[in-house]
N, C-alpha and C positions, 0 to 999 in steps of 0.2 A: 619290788618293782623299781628296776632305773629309770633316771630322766628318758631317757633316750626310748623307755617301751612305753612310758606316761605321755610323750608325744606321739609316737605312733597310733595308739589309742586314740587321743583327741583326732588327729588328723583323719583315721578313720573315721568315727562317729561324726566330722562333720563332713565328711564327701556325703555320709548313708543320710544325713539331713538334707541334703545341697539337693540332692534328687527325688525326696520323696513329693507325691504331686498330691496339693492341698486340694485343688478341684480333681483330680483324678479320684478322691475319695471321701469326697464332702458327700452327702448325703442329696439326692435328686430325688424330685418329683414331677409323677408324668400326670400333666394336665389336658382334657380333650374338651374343648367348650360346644357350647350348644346340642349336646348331647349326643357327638360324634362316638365312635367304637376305634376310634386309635389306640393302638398298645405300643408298649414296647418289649423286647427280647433281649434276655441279659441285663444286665446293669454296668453302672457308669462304672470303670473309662471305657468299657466295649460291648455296645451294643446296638441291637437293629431299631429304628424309631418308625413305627407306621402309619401313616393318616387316615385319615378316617375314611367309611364304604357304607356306611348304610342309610342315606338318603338324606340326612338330616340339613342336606343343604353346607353353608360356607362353616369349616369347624379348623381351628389352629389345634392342633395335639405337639403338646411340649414337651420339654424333660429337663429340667433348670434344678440349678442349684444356688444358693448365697453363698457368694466363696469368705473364707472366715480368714485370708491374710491374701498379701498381693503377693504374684506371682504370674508370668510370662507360664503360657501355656500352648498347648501344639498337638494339633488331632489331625490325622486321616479321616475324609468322609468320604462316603462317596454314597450316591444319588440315584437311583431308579426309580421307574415307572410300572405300575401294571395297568393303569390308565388305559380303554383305547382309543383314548383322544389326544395324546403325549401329554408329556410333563408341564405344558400352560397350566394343567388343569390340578395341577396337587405340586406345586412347587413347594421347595424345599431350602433351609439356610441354618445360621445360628441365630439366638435372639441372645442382647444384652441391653440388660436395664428396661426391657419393654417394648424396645427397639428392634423390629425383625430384619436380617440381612440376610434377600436370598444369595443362593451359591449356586441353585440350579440353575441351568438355563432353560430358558422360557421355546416350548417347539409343538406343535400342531400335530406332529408325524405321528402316527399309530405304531403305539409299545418305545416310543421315544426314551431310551433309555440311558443309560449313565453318565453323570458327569462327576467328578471326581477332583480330589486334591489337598493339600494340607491345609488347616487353618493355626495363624500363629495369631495371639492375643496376649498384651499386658492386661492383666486386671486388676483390679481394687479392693479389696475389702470391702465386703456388703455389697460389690456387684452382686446382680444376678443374672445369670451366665448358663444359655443351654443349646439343645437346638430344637426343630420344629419341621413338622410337614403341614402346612396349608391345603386341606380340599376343598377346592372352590364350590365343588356340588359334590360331594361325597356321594358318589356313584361310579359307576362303572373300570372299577379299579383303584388300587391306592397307590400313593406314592411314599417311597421308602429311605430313609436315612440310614446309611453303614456306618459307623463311627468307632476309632480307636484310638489308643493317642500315638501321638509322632514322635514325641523322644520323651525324655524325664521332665518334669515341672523345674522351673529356674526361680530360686526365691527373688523377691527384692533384694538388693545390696546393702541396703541398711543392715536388713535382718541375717545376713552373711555376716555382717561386723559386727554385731550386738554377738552373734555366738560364737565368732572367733575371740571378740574380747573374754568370754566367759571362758572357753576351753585354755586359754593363756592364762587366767587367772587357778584354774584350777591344777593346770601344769604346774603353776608357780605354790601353789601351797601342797602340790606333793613334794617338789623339790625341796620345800624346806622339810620337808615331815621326816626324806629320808636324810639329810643333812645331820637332823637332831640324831 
């Protein structure tokens, strides 16, 4: 193997790194407090998240993960209602660190339906990072989270350098391998 196929190689293997998405494949769990019946459909990075319907009063139903490196990330959501009181009543967002942020908008109108749009986030390590439907009264319809991702996962830049130092380093001790 020449220099010149031993770079191509590394150059490879660190684009299929540069892209591969840490929270698109960390390990999620779906939480439904107060003994709400929210599910989810599919698994992370694409899936449906539904709030709770069977009476049990105010219930947050999650789907979070701890991301285990930093990394810039980027989802499609989008937002329905089967409510028929509109989406006031089972609003919808992402939660990080504990921290909910809705995305729906908040509307009265009957079957008040979609709202929609990408979310882009830097994250941290040991964040934890999902999203969520809120039913204020879990009755009379749920509200529903679409979720996909928006493009590839973006490491930190550090860890861009840590692996470009490595892939030079290992360039250079094949260069000598074949030299000898």
């Amino acid at each position: 193997m020449n220099l010149r196929a031993v770079t191509r190689l590394c150059l490879a293997a660190s684009l299929a790194l540069g892209i591969s998405g840490i929270a698109y494949g960390d390990t999620y769990t779906l939480t439904s407090t107060n003994g709400g019946d929210g599910y989810v459909v599919g698994s992370a990075p694409t899936y449906q998240l539904y709030g709770s319907n069977n009476g049990v009063g105010a219930s947050y139903t999650t789907y979070t993960t701890t991301v285990s490196a930093p990394e810039t990330v980027s989802f499609n959501w989008a937002y329905s209602t089967f409510d028929c009181c509109g989406s006031v009543w089972d609003p919808g967002g992402y939660v990080l660190n504990g921290v909910y942020h809705q995305l729906s908008t908040d509307a009265n109108t009957q079957f008040q339906l979609d709202t929609s749009g990408v979310l882009t986030l830097n994250l941290a390590a040991g964040d934890v990072f999902g999203f969520y439907v809120y039913s204020v009264d879990s009755i009379q319809g749920r509200g529903e989270m679409a979720i996909s991702p928006a493009s590839a996962a973006t490491p930190e830049p550090g860890s861009l350098l840590l692996l470009g130092t490595g892939l030079l380093g290992f360039a250079g001790a094949a260069r000598r391998k074949l030299m000898a």
